[in-house]
Structures are given as structure tokens and as C-alpha cells.
KOLGU-4560 file (N, C-alpha, C; in nm, 3 decimals, padded with zeros to 5 digits):
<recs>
<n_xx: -09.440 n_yy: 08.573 n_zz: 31.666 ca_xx: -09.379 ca_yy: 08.574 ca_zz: 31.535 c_xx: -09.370 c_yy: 08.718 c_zz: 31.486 mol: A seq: 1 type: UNK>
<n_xx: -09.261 n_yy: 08.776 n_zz: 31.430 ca_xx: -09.226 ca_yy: 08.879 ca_zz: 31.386 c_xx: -09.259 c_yy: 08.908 c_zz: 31.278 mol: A seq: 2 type: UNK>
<n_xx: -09.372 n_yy: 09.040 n_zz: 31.219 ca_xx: -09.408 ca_yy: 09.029 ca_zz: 31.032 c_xx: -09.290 c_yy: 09.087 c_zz: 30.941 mol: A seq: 3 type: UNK>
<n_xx: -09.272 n_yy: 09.016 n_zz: 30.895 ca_xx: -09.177 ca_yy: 09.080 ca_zz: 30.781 c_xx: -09.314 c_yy: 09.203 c_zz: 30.658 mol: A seq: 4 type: UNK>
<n_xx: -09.208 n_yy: 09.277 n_zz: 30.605 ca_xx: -09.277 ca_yy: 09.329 ca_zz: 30.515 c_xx: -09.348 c_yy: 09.466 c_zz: 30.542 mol: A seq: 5 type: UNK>
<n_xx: -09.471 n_yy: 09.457 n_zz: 30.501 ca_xx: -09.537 ca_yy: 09.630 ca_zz: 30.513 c_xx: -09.593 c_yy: 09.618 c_zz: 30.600 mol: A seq: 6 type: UNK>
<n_xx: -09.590 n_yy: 09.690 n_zz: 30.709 ca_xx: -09.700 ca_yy: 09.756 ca_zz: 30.854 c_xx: -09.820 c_yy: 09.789 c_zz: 30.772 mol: A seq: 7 type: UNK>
<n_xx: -09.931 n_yy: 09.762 n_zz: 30.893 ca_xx: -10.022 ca_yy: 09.830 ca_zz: 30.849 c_xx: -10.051 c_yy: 10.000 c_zz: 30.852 mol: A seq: 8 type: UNK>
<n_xx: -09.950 n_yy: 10.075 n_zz: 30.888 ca_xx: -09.931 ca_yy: 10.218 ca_zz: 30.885 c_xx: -09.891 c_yy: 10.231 c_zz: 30.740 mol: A seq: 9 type: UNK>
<n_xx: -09.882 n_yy: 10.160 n_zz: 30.652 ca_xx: -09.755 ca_yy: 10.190 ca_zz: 30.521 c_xx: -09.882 c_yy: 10.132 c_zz: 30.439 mol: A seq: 10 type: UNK>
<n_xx: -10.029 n_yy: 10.130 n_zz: 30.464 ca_xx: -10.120 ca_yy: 10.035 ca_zz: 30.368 c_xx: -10.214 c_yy: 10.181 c_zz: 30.340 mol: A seq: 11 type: UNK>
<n_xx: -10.248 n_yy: 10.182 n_zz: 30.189 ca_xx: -10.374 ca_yy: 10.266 ca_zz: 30.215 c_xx: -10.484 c_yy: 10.234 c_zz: 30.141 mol: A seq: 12 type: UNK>
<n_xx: -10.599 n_yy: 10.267 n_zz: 30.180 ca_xx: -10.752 ca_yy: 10.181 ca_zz: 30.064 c_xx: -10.715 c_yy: 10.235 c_zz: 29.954 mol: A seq: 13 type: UNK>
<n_xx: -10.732 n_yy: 10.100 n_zz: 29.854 ca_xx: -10.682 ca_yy: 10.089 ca_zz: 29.709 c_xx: -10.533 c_yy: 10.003 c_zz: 29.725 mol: A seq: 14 type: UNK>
<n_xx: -10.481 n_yy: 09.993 n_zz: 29.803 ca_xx: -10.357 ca_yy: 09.905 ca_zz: 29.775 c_xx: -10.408 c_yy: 09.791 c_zz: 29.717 mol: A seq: 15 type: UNK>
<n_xx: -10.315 n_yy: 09.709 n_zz: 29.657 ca_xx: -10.320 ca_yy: 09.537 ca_zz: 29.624 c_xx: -10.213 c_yy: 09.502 c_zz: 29.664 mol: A seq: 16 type: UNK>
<n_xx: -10.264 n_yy: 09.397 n_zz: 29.782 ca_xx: -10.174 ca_yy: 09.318 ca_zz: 29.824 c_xx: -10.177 c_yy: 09.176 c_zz: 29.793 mol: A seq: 17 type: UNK>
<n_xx: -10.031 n_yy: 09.103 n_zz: 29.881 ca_xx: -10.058 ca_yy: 08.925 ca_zz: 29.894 c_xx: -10.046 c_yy: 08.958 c_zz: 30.031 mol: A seq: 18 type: UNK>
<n_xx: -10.133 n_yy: 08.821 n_zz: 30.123 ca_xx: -10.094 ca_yy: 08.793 ca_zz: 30.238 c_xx: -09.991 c_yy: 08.655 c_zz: 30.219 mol: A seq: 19 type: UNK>
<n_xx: -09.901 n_yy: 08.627 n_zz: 30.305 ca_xx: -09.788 ca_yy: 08.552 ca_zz: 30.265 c_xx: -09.821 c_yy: 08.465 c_zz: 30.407 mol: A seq: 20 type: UNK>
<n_xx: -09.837 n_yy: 08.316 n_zz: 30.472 ca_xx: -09.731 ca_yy: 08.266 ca_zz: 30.570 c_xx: -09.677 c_yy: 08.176 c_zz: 30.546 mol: A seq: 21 type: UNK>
<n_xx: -09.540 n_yy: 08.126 n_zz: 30.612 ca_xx: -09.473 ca_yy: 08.010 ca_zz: 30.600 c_xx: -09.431 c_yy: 07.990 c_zz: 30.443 mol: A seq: 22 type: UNK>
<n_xx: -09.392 n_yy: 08.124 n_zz: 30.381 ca_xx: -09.385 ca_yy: 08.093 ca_zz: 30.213 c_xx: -09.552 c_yy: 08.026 c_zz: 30.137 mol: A seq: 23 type: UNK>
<n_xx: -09.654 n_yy: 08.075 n_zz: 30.172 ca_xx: -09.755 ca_yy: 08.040 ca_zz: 30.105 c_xx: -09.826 c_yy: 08.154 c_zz: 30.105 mol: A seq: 24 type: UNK>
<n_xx: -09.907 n_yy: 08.151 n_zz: 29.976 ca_xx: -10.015 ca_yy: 08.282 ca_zz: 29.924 c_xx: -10.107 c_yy: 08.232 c_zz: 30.036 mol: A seq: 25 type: UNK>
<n_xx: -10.174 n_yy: 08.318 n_zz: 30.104 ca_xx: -10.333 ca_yy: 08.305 ca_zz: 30.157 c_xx: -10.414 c_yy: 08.402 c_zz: 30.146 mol: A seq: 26 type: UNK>
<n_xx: -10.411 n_yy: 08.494 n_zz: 30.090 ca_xx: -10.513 ca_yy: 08.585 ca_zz: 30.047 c_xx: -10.435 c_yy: 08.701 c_zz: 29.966 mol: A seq: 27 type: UNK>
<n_xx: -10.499 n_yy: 08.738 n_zz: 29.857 ca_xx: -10.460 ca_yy: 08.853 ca_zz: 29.787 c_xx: -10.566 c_yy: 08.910 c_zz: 29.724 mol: A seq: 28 type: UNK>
<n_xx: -10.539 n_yy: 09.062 n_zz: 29.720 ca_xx: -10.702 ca_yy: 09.165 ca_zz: 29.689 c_xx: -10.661 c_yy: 09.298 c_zz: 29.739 mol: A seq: 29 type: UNK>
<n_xx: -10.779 n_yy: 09.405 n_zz: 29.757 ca_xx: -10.736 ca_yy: 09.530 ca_zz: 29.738 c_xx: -10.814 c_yy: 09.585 c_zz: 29.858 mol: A seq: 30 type: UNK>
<n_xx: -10.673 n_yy: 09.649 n_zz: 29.904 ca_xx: -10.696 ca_yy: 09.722 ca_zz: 30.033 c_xx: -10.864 c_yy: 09.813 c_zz: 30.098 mol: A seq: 31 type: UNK>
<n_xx: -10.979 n_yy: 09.762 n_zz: 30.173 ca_xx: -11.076 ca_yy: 09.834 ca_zz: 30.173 c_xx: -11.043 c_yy: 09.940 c_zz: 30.265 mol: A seq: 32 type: UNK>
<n_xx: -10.998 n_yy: 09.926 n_zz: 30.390 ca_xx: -10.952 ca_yy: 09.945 ca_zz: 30.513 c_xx: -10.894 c_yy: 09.957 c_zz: 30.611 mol: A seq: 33 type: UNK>
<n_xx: -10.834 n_yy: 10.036 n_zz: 30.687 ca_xx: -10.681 ca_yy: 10.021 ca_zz: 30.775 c_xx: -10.753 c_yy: 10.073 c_zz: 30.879 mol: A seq: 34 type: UNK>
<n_xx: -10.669 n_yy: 09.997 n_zz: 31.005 ca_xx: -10.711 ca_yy: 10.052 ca_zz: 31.146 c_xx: -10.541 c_yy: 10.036 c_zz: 31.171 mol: A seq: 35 type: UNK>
<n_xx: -10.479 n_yy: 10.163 n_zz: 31.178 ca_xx: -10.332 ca_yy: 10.162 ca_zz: 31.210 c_xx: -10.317 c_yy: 10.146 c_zz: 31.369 mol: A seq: 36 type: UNK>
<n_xx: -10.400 n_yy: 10.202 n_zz: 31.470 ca_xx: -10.399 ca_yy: 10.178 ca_zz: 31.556 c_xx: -10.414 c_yy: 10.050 c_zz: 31.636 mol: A seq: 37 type: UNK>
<n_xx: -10.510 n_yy: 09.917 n_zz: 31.587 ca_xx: -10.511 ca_yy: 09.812 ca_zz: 31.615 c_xx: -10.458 c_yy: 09.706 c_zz: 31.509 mol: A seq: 38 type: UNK>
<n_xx: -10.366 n_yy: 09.766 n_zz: 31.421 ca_xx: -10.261 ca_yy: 09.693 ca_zz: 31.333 c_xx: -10.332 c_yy: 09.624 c_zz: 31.245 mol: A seq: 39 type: UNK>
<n_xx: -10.502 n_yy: 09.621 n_zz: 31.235 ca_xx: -10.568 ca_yy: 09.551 ca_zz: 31.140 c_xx: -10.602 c_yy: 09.597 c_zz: 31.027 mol: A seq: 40 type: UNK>
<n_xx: -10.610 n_yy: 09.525 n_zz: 30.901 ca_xx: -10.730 ca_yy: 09.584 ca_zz: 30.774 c_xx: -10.779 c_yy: 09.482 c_zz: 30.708 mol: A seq: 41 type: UNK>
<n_xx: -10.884 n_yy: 09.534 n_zz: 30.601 ca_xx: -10.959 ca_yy: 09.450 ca_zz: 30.554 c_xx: -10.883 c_yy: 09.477 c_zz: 30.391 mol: A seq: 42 type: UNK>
<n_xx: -10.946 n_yy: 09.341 n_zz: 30.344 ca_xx: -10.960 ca_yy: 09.344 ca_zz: 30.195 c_xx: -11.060 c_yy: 09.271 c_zz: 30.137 mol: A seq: 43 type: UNK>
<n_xx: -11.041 n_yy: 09.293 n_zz: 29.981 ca_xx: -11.158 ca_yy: 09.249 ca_zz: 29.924 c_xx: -11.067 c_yy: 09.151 c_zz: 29.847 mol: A seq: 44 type: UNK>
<n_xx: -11.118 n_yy: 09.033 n_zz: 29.892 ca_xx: -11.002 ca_yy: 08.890 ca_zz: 29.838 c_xx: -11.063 c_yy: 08.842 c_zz: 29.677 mol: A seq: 45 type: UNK>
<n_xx: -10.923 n_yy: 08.911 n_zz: 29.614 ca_xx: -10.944 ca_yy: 08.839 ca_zz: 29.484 c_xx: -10.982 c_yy: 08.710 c_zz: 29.401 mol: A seq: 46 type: UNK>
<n_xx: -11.000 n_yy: 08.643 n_zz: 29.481 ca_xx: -11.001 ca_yy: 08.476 ca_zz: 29.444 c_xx: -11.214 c_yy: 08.441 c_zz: 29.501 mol: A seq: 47 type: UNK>
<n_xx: -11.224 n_yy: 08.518 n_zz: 29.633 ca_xx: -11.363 ca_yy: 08.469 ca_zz: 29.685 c_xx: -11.470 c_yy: 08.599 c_zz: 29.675 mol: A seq: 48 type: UNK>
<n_xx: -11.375 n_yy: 08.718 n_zz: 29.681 ca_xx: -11.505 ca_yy: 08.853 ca_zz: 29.671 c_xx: -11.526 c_yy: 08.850 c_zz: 29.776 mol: A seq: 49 type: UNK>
<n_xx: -11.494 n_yy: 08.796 n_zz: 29.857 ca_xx: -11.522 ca_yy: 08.805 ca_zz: 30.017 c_xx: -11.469 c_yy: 08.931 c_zz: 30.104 mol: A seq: 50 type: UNK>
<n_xx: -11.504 n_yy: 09.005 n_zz: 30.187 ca_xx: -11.428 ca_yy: 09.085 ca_zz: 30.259 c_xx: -11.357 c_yy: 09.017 c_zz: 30.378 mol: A seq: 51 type: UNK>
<n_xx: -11.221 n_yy: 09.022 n_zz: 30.392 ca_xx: -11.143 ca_yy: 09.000 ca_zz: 30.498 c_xx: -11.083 c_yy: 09.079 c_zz: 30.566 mol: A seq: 52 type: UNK>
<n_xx: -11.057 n_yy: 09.028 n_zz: 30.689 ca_xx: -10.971 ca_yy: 09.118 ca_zz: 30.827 c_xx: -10.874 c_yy: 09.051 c_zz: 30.815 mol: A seq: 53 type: UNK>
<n_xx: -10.745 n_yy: 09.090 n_zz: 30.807 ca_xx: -10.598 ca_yy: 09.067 ca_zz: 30.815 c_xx: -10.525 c_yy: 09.111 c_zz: 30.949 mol: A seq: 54 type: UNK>
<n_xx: -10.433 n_yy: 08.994 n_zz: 30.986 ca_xx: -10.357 ca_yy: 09.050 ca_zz: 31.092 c_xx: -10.217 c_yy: 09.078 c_zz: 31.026 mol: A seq: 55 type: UNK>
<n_xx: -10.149 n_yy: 09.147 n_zz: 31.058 ca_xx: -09.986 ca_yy: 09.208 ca_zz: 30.975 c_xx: -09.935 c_yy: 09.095 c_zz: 31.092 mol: A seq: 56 type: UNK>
<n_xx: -09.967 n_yy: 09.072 n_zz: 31.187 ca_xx: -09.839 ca_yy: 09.003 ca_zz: 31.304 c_xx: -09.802 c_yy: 08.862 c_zz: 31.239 mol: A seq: 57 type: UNK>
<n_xx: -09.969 n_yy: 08.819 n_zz: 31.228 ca_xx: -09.938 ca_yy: 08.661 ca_zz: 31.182 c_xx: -09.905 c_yy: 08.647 c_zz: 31.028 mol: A seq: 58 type: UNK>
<n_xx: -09.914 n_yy: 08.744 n_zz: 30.917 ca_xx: -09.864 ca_yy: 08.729 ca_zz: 30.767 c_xx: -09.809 c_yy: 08.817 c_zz: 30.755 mol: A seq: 59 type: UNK>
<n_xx: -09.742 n_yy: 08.814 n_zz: 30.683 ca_xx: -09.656 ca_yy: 08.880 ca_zz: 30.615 c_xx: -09.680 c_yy: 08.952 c_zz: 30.461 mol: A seq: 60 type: UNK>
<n_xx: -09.701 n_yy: 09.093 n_zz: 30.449 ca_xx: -09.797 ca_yy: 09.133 ca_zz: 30.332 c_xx: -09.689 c_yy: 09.241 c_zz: 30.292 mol: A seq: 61 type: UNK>
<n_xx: -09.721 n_yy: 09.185 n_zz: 30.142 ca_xx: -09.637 ca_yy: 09.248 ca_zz: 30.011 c_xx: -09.728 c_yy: 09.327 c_zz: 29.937 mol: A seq: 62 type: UNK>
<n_xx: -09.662 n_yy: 09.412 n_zz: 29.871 ca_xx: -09.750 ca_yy: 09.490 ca_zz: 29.806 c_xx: -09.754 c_yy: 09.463 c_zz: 29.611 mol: A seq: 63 type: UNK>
<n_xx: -09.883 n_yy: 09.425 n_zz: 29.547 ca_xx: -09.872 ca_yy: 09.372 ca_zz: 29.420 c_xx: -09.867 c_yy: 09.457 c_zz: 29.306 mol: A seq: 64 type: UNK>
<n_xx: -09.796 n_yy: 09.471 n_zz: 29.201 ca_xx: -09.771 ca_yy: 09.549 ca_zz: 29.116 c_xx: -09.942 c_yy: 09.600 c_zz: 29.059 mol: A seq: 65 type: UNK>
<n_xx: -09.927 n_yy: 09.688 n_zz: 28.983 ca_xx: -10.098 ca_yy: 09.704 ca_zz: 28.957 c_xx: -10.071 c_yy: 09.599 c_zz: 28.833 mol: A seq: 66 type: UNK>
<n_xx: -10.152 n_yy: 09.557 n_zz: 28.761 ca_xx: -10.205 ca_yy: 09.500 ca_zz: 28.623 c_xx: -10.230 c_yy: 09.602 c_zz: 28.505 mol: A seq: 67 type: UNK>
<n_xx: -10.128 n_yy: 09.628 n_zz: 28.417 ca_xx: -10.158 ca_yy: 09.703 ca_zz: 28.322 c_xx: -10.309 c_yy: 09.687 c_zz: 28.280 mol: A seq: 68 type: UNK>
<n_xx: -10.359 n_yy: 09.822 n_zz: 28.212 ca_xx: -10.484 ca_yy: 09.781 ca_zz: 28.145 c_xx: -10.464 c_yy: 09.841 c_zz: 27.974 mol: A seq: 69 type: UNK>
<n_xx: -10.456 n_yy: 09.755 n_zz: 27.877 ca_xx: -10.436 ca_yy: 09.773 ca_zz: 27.744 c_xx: -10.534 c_yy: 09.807 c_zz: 27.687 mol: A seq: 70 type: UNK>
<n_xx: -10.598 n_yy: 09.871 n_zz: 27.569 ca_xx: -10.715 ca_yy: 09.860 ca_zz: 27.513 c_xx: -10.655 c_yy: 09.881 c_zz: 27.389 mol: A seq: 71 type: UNK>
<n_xx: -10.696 n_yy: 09.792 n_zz: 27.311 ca_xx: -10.652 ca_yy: 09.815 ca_zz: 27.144 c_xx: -10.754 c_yy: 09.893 c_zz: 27.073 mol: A seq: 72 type: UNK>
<n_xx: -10.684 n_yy: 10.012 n_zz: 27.000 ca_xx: -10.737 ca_yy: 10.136 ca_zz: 26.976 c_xx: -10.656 c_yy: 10.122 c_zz: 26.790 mol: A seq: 73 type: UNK>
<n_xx: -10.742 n_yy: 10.178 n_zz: 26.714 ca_xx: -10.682 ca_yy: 10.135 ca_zz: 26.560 c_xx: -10.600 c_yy: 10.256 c_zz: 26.521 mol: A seq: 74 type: UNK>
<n_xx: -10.487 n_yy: 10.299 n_zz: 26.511 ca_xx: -10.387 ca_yy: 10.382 ca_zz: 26.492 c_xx: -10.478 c_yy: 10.486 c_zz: 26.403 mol: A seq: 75 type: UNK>
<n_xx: -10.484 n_yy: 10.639 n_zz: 26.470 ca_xx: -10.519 ca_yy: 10.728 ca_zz: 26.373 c_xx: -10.669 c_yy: 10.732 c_zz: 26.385 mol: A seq: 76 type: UNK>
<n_xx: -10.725 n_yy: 10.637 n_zz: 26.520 ca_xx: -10.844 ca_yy: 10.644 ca_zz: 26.571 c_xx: -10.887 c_yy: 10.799 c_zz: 26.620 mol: A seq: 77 type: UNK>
<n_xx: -10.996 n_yy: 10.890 n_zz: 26.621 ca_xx: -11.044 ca_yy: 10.977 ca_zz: 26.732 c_xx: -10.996 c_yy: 11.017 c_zz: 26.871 mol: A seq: 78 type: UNK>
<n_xx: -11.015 n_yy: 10.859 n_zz: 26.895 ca_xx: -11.002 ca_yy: 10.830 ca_zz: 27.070 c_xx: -10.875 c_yy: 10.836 c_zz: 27.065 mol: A seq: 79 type: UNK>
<n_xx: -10.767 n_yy: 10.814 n_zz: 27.004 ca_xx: -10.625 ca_yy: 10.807 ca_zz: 27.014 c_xx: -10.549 c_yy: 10.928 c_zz: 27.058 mol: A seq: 80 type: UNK>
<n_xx: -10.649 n_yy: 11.030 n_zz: 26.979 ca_xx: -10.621 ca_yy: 11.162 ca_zz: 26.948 c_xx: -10.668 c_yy: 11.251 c_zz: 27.100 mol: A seq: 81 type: UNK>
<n_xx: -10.762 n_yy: 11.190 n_zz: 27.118 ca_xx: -10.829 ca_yy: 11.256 ca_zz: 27.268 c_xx: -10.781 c_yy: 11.212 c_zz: 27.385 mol: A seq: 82 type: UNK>
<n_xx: -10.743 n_yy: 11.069 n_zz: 27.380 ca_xx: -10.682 ca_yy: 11.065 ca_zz: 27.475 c_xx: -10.507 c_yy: 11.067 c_zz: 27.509 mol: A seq: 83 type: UNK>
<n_xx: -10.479 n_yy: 11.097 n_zz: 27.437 ca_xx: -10.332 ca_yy: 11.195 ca_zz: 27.431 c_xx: -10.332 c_yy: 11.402 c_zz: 27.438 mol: A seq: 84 type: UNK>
<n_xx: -10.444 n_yy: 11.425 n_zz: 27.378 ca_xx: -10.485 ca_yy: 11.516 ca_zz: 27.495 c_xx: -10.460 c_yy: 11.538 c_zz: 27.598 mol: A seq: 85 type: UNK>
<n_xx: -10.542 n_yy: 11.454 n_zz: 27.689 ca_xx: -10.530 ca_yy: 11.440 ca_zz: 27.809 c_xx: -10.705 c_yy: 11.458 c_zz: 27.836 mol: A seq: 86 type: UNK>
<n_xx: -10.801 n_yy: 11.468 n_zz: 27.775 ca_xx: -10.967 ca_yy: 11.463 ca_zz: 27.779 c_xx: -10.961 c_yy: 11.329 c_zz: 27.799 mol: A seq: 87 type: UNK>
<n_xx: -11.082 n_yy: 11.338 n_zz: 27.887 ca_xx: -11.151 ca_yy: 11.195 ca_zz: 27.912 c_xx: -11.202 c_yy: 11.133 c_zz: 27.799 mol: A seq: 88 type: UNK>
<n_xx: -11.199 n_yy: 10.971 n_zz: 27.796 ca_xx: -11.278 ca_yy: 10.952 ca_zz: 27.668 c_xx: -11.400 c_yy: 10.906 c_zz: 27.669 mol: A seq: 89 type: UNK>
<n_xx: -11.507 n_yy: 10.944 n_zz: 27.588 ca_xx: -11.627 ca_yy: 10.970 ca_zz: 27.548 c_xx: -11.652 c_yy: 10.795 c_zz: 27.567 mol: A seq: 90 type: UNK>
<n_xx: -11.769 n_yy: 10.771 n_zz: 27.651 ca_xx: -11.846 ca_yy: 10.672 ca_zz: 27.649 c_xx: -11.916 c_yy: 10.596 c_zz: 27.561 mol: A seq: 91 type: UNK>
<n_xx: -11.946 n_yy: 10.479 n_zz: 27.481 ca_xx: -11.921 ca_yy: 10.420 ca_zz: 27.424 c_xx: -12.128 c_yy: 10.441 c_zz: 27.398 mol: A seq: 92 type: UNK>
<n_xx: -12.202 n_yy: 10.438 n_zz: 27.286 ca_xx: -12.294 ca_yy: 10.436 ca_zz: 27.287 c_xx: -12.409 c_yy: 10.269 c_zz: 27.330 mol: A seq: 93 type: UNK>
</recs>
């Protein structure tokens, strides 16, 4: 069977992927590991926390948008101000 989609040469730790077969989700999570040479990697599967070994031959793997992260901040806040800066923001006591 032929993989559609991303090689494992085109993956790097920190990606988020889906594994796809036959049109079905079977694992999705974030890249720990690539062995480009034996076409394998691991992830850390979002659904079990489990670490998995993926084959690219037998699924077919897409790559998943990130997940915005929002934090509601009260207009005219400190932190608003610092972090438009571009400073890190100060840890929370």
C-alpha cells in the first residue's frame, strides 16, 4: 500500500499529527521522534498518553493545525503592556 501524505523525512519532534487508514482517525499526538532512515516515529497519543511507533507505509499522516492558546487579560492590564513588548511575562505568585 502506497502512503499518501507526509514522509517521515518532512516530520520533526514537536509536530502534531493524525494517523489516518482506510478514511479513519487512529492515532493523533505530537511528534517525539523520527528515524528517517527506517521510515519510523513515535508519538505521544493524545487520546491515551501512551508513546507510539508509527509506520508512514501503512497510514497515512497529516499534519494538525496547532490549537490557539487565548488567555483573557482585562484591557489596560500590566501584562498587556509587557507582553506587547515583547518581555516574557512575569509568573503568577
Amino acid at each position: 500500500m502506497e502512503a499518501q501524505g507526509i514522509r517521515t523525512a518532512q516530520l520533526r519532534i514537536g509536530d502534531q499529527i493524525e494517523a489516518w487508514h482506510r478514511g479513519r482517525l487512529f492515532h493523533k499526538g505530537r511528534v517525539t521522534d523520527v528515524v528517517p532512515a527506517l521510515e519510523l516515529f513515535w508519538i505521544l497519543d493524545a487520546r491515551t498518553g501512551a508513546r507510539k511507533l508509527l509506520d508512514p507505509e501503512a497510514l497515512e499522516i497529516r499534519y494538525v493545525d496547532p490549537v490557539p492558546v487565548t488567555v483573557d487579560v482585562p484591557a489596560g492590564s500590566p501584562a498587556v503592556a509587557t507582553l506587547k513588548a515583547g518581555a516574557k511575562p512575569l509568573a503568577s505568585a
